[in-house]
N, CA, C and O atoms as a Tripos MOL2 file, in Angstrom:
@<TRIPOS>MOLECULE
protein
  244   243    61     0     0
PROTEIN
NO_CHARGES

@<TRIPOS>ATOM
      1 N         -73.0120   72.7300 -190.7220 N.3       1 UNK1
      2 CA        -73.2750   72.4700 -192.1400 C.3       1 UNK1
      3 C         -74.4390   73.3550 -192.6080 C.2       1 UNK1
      4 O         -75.5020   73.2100 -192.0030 O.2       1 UNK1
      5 N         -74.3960   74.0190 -193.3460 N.am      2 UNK2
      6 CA        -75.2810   74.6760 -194.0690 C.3       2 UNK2
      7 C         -76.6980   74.1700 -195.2640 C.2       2 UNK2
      8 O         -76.7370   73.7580 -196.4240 O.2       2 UNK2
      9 N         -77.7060   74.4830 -194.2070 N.am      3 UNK3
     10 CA        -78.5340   73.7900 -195.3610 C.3       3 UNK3
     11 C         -78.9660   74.2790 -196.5110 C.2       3 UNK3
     12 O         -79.4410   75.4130 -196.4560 O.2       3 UNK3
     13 N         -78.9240   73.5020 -198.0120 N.am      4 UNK4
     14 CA        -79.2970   73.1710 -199.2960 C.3       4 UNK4
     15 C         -80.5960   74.0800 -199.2450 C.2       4 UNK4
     16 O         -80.5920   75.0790 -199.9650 O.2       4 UNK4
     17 N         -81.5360   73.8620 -198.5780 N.am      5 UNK5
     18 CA        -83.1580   74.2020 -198.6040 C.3       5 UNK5
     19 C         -83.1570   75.4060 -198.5890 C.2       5 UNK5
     20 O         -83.6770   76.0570 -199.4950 O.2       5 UNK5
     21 N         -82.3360   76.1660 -197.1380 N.am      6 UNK6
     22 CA        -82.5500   77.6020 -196.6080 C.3       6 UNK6
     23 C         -82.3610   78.6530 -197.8410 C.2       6 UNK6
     24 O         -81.4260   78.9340 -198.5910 O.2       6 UNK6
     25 N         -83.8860   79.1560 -197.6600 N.am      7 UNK7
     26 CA        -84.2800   80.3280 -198.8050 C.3       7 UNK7
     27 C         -85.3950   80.7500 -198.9320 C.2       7 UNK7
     28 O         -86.2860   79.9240 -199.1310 O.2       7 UNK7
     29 N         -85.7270   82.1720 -198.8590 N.am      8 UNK8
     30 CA        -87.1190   82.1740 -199.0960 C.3       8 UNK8
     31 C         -88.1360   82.0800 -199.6790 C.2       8 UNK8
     32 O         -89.1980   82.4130 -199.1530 O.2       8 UNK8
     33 N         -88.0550   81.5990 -200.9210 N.am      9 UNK9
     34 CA        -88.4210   80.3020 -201.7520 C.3       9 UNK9
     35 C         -89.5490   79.5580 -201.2020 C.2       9 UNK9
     36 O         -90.7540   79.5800 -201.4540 O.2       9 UNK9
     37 N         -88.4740   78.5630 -199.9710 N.am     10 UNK10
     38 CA        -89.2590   77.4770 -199.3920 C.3      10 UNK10
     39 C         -89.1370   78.2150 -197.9150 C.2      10 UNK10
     40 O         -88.6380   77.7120 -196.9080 O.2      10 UNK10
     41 N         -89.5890   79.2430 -198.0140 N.am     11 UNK11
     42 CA        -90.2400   79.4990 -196.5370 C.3      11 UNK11
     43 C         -91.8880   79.5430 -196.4780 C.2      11 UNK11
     44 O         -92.4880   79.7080 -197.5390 O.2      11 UNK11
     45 N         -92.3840   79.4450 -195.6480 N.am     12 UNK12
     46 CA        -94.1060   79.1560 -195.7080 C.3      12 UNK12
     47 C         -94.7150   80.8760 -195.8810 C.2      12 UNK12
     48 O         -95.7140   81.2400 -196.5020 O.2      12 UNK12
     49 N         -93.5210   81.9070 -194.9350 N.am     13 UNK13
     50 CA        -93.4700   83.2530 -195.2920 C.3      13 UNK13
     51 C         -93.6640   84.0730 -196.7800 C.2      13 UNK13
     52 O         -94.3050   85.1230 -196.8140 O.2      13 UNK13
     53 N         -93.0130   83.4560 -198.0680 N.am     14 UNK14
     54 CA        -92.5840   83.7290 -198.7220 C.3      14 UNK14
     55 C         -94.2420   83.8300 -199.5770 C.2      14 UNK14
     56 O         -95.1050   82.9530 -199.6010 O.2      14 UNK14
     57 N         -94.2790   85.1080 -200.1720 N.am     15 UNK15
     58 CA        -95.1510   85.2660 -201.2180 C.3      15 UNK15
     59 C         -94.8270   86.2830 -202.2140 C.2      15 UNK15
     60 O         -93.9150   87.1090 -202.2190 O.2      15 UNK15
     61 N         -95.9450   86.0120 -203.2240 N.am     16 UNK16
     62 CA        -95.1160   86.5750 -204.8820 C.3      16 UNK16
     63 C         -96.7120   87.1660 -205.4940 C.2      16 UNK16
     64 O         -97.7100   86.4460 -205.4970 O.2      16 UNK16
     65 N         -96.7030   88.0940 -205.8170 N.am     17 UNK17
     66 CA        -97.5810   89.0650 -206.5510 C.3      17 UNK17
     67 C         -97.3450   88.7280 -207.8110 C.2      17 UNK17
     68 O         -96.2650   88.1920 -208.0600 O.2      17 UNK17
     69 N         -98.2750   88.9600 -208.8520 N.am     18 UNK18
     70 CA        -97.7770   89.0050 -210.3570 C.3      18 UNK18
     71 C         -98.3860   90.5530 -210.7610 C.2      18 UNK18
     72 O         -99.5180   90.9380 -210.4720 O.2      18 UNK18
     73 N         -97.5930   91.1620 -211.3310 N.am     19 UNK19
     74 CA        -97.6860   92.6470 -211.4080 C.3      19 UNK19
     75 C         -97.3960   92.8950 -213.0130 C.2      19 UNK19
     76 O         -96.4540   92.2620 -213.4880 O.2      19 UNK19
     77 N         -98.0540   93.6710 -213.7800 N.am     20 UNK20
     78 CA        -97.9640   94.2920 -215.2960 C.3      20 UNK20
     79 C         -96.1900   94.4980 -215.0190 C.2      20 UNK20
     80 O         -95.7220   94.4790 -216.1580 O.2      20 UNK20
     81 N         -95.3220   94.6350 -214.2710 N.am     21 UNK21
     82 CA        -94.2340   95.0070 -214.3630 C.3      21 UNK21
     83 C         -92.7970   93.6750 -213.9510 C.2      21 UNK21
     84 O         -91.5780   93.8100 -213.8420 O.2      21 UNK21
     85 N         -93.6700   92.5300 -213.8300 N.am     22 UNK22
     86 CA        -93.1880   91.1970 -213.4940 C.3      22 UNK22
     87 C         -93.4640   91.2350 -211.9330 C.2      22 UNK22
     88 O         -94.0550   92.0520 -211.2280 O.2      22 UNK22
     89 N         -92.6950   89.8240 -211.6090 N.am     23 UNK23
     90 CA        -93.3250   89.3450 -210.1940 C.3      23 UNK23
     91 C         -92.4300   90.2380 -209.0710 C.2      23 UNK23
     92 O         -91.3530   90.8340 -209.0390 O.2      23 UNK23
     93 N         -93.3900   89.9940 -208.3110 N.am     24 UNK24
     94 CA        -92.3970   91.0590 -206.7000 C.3      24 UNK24
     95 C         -92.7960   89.6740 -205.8870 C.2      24 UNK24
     96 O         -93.7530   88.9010 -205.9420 O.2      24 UNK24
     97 N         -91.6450   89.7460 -205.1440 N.am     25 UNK25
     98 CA        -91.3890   88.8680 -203.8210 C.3      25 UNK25
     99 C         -91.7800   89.9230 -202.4150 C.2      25 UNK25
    100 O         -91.8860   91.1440 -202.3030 O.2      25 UNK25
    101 N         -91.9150   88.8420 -201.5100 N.am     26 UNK26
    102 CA        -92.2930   89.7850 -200.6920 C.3      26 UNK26
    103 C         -92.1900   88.9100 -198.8340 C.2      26 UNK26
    104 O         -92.8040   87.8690 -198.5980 O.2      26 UNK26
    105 N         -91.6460   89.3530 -198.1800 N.am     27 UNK27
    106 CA        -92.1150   88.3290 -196.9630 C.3      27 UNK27
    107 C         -93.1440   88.7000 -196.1330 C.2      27 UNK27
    108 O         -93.2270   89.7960 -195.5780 O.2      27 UNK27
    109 N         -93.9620   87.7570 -196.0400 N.am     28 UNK28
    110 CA        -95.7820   88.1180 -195.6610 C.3      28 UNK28
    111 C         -95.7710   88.4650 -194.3390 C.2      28 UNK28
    112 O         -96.5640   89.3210 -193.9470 O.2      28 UNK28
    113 N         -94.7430   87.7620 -193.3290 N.am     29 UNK29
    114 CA        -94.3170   87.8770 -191.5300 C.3      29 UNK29
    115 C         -93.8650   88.8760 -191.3980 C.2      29 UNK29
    116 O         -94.1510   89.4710 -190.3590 O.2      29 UNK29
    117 N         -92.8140   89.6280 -192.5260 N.am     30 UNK30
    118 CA        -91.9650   90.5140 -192.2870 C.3      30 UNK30
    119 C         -92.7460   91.7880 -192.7200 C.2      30 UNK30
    120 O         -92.8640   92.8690 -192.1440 O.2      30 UNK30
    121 N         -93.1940   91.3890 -193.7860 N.am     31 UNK31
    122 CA        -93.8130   92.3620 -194.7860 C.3      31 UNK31
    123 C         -92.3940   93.4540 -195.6340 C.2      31 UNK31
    124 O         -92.5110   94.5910 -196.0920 O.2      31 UNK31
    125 N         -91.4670   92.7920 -195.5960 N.am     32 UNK32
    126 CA        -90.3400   93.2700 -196.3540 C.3      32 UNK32
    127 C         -90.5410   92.9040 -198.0020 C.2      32 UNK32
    128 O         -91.3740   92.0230 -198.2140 O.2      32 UNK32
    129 N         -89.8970   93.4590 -199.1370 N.am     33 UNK33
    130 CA        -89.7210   92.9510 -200.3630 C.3      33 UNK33
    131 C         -88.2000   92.3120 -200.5810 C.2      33 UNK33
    132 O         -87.1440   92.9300 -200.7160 O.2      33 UNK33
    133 N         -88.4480   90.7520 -200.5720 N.am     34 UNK34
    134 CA        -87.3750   89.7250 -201.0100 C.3      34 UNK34
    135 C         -87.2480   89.0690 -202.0030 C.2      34 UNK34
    136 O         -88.2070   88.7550 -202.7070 O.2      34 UNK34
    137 N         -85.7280   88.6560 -202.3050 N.am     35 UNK35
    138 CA        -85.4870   88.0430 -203.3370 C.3      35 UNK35
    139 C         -85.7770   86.0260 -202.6650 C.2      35 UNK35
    140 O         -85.5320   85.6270 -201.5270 O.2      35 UNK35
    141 N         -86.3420   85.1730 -203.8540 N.am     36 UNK36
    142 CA        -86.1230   83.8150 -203.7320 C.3      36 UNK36
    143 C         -85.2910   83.4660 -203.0200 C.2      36 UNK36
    144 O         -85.5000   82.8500 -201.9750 O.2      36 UNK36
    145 N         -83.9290   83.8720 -203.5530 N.am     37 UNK37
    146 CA        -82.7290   83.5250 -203.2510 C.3      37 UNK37
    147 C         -82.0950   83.7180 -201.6450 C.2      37 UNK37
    148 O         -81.0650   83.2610 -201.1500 O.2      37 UNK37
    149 N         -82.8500   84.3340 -201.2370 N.am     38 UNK38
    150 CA        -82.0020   85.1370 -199.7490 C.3      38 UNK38
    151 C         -82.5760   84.7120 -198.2240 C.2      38 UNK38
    152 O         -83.6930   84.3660 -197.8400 O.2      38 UNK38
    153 N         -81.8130   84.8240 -197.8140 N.am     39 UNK39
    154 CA        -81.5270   83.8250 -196.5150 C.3      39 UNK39
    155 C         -82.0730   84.6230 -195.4350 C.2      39 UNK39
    156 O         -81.7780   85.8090 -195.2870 O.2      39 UNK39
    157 N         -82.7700   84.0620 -194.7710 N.am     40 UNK40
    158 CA        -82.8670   85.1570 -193.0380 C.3      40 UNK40
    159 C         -83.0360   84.0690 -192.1900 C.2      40 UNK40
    160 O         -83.3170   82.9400 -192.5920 O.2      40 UNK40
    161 N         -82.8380   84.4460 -190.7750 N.am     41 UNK41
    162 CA        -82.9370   83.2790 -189.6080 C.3      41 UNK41
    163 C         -84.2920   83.4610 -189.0950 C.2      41 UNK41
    164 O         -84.4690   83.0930 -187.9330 O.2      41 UNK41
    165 N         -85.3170   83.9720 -189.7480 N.am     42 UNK42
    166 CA        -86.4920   83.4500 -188.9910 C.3      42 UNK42
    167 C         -87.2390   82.5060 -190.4800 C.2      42 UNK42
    168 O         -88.4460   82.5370 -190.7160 O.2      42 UNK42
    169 N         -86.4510   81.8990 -191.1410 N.am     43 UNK43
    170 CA        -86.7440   81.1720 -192.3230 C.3      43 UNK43
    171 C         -87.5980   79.9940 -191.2020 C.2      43 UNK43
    172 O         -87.2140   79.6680 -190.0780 O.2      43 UNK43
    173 N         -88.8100   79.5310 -191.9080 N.am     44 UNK44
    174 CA        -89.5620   78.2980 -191.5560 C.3      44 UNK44
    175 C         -89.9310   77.5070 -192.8150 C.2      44 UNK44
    176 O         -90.7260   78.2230 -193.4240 O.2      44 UNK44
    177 N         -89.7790   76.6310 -193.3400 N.am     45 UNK45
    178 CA        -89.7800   75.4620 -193.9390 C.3      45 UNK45
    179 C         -91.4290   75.2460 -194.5410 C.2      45 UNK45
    180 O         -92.3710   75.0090 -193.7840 O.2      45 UNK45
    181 N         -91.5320   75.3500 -195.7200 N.am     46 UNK46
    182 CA        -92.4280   74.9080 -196.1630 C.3      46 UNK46
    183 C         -92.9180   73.0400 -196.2820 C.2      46 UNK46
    184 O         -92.2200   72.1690 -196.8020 O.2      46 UNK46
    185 N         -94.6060   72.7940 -195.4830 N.am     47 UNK47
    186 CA        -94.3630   71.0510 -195.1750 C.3      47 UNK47
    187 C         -93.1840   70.1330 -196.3070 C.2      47 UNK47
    188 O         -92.3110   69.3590 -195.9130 O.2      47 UNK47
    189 N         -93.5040   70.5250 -197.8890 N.am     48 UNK48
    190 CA        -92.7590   69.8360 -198.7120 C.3      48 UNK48
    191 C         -91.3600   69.9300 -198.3090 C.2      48 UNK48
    192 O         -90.7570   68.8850 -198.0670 O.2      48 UNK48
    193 N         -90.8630   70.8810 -198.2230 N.am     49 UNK49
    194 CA        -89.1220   70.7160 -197.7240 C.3      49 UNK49
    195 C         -89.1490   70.1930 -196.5260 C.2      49 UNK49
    196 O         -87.9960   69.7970 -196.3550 O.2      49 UNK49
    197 N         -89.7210   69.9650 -195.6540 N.am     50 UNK50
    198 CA        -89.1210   69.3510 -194.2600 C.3      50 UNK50
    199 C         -89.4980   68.3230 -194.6960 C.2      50 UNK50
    200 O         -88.4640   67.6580 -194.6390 O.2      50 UNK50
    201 N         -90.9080   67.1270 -195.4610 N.am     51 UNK51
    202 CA        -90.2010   66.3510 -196.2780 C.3      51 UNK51
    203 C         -89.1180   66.1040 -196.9780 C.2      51 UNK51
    204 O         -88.5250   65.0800 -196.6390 O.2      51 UNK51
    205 N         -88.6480   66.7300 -197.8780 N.am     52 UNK52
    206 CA        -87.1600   66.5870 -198.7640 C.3      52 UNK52
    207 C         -86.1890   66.1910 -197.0430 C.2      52 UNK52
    208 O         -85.9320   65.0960 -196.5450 O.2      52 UNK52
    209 N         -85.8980   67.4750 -196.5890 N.am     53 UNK53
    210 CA        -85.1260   67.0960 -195.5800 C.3      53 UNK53
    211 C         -84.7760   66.3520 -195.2830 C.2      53 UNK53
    212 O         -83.6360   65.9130 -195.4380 O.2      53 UNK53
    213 N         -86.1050   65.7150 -194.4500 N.am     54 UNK54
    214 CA        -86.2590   64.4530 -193.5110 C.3      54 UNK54
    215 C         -85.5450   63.4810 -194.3630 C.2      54 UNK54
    216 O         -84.5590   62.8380 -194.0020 O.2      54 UNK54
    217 N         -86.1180   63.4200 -195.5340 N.am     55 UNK55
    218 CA        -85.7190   61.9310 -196.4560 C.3      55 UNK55
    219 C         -84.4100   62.5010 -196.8400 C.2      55 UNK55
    220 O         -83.9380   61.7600 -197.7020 O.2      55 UNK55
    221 N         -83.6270   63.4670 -196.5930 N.am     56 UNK56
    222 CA        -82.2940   63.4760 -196.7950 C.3      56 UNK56
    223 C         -80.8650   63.4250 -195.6470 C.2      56 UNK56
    224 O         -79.6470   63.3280 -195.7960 O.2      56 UNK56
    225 N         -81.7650   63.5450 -194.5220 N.am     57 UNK57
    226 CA        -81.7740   62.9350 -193.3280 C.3      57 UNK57
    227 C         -81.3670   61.4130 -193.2400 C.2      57 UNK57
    228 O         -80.2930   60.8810 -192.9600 O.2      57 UNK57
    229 N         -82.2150   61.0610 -193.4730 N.am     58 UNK58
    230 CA        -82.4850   59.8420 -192.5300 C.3      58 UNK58
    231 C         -81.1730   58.7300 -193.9410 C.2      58 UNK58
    232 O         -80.4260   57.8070 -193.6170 O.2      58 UNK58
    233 N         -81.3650   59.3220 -195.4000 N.am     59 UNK59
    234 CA        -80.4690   58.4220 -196.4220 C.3      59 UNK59
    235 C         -79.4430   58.7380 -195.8540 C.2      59 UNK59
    236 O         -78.5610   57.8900 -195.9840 O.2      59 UNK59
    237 N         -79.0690   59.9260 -195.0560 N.am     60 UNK60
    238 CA        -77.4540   60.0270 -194.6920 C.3      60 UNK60
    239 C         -77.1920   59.4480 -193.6440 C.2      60 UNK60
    240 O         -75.9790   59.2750 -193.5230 O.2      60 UNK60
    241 N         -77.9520   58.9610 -192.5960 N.am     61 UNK61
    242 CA        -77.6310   57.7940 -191.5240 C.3      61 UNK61
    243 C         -77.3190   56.9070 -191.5490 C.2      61 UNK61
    244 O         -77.1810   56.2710 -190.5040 O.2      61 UNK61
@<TRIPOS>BOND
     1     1     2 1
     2     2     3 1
     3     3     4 2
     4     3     5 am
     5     5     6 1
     6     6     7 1
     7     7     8 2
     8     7     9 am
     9     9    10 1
    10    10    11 1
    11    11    12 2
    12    11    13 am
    13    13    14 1
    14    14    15 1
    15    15    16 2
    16    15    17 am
    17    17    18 1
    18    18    19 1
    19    19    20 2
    20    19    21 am
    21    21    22 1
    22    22    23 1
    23    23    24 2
    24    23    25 am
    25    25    26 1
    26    26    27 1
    27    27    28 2
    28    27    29 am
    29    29    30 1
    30    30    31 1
    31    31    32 2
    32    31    33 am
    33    33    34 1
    34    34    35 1
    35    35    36 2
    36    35    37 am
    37    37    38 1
    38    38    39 1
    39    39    40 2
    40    39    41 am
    41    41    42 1
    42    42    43 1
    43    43    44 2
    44    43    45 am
    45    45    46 1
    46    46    47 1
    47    47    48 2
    48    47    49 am
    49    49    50 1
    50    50    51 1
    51    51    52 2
    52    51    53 am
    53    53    54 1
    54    54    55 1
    55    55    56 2
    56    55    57 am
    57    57    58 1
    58    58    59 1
    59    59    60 2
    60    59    61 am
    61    61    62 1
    62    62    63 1
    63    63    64 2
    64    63    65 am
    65    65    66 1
    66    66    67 1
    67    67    68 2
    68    67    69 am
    69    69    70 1
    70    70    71 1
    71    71    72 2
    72    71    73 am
    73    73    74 1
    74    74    75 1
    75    75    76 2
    76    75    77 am
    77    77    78 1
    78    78    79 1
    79    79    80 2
    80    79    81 am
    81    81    82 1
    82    82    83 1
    83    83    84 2
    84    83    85 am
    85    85    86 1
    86    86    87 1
    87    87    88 2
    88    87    89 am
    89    89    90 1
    90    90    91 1
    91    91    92 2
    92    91    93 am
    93    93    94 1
    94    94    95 1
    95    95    96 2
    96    95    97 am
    97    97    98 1
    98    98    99 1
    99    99   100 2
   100    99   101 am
   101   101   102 1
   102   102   103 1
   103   103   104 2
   104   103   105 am
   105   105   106 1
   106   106   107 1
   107   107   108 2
   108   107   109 am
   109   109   110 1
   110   110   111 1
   111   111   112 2
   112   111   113 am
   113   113   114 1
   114   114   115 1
   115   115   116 2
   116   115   117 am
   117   117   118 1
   118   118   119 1
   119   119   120 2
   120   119   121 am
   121   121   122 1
   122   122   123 1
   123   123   124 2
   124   123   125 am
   125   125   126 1
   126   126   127 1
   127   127   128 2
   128   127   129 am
   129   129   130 1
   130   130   131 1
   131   131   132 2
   132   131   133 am
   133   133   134 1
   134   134   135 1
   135   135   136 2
   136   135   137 am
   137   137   138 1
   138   138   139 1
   139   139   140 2
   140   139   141 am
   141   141   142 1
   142   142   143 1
   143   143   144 2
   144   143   145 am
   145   145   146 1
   146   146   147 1
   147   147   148 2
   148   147   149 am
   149   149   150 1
   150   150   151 1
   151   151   152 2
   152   151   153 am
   153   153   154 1
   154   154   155 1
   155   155   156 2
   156   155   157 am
   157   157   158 1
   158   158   159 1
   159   159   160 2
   160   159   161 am
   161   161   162 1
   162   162   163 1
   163   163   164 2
   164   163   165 am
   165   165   166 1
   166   166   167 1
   167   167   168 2
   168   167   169 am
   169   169   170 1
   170   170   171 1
   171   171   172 2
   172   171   173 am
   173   173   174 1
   174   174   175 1
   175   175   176 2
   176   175   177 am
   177   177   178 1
   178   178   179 1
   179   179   180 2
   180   179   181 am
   181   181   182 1
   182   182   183 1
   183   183   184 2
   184   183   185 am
   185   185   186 1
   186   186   187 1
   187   187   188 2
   188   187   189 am
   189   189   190 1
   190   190   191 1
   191   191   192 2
   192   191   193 am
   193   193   194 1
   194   194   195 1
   195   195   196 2
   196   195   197 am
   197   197   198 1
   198   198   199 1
   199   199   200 2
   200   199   201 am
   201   201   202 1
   202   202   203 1
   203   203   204 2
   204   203   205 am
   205   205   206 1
   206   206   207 1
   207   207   208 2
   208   207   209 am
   209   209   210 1
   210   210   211 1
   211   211   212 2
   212   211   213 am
   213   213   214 1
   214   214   215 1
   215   215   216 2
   216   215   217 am
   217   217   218 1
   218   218   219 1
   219   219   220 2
   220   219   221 am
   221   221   222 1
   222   222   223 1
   223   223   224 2
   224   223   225 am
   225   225   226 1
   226   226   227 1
   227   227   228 2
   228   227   229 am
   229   229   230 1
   230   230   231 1
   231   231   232 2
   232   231   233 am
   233   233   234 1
   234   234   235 1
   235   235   236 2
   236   235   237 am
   237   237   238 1
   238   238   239 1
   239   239   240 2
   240   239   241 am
   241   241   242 1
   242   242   243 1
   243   243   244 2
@<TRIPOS>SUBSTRUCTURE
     1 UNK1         2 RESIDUE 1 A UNK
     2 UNK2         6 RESIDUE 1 A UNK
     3 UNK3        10 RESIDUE 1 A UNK
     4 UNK4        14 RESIDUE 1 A UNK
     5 UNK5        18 RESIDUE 1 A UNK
     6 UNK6        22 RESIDUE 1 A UNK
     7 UNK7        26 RESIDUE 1 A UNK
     8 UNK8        30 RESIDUE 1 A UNK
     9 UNK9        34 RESIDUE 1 A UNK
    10 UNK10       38 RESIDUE 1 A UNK
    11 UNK11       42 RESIDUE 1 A UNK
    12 UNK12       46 RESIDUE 1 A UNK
    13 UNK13       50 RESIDUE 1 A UNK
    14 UNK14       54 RESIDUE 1 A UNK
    15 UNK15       58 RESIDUE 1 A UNK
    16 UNK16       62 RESIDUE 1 A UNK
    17 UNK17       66 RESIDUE 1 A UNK
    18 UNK18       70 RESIDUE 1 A UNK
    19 UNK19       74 RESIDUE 1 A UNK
    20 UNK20       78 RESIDUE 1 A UNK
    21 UNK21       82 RESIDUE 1 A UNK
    22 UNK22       86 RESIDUE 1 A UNK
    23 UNK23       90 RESIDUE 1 A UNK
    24 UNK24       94 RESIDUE 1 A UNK
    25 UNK25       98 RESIDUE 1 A UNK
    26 UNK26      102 RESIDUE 1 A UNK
    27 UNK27      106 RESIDUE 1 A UNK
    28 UNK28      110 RESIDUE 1 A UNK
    29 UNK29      114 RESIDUE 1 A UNK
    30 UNK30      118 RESIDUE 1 A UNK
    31 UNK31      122 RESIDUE 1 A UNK
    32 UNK32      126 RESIDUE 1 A UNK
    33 UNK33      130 RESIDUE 1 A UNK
    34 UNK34      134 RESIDUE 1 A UNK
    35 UNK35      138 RESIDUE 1 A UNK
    36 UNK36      142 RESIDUE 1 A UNK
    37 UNK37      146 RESIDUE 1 A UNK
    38 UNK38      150 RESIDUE 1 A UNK
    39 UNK39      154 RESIDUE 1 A UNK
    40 UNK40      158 RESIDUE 1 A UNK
    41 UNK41      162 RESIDUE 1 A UNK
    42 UNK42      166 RESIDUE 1 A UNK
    43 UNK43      170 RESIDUE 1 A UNK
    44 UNK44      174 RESIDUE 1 A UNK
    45 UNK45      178 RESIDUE 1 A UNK
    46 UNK46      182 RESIDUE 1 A UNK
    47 UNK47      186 RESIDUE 1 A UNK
    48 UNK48      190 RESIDUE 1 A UNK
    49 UNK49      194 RESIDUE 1 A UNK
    50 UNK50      198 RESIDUE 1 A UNK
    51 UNK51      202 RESIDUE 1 A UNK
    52 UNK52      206 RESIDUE 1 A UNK
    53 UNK53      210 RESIDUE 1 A UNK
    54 UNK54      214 RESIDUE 1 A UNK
    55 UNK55      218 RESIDUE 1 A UNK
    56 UNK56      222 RESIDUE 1 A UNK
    57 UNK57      226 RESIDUE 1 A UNK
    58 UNK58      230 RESIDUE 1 A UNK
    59 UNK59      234 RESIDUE 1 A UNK
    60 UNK60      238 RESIDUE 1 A UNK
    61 UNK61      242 RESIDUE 1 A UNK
């Protein structure tokens, strides 16, 4: 099953500049430039989403 959360968004990686030319994404581990939206497998969970998770977890048991 594919998780809802996975994105770099809510990765703890994930950081955003504000630039005269709008915002740049960026992954801080990778040091690559990313979109919100996009997926990689060394994604790690920001604490608030592994909250959400958990509590979406445990309502589906």
């Amino acid at each position: 099953m594919a998780n809802r959360f996975h994105c770099c968004a809510t990765c703890i990686h994930f950081g955003t500049d504000k630039t005269a030319d709008g915002m740049k994404y960026h992954c801080i581990r990778l040091g690559y430039e990313t979109k919100p939206t996009y997926q990689f497998n060394c994604w790690e969970p920001k604490p608030t989403v592994k909250k959400l998770m958990e509590k979406e977890n445990q309502a589906g048991e």
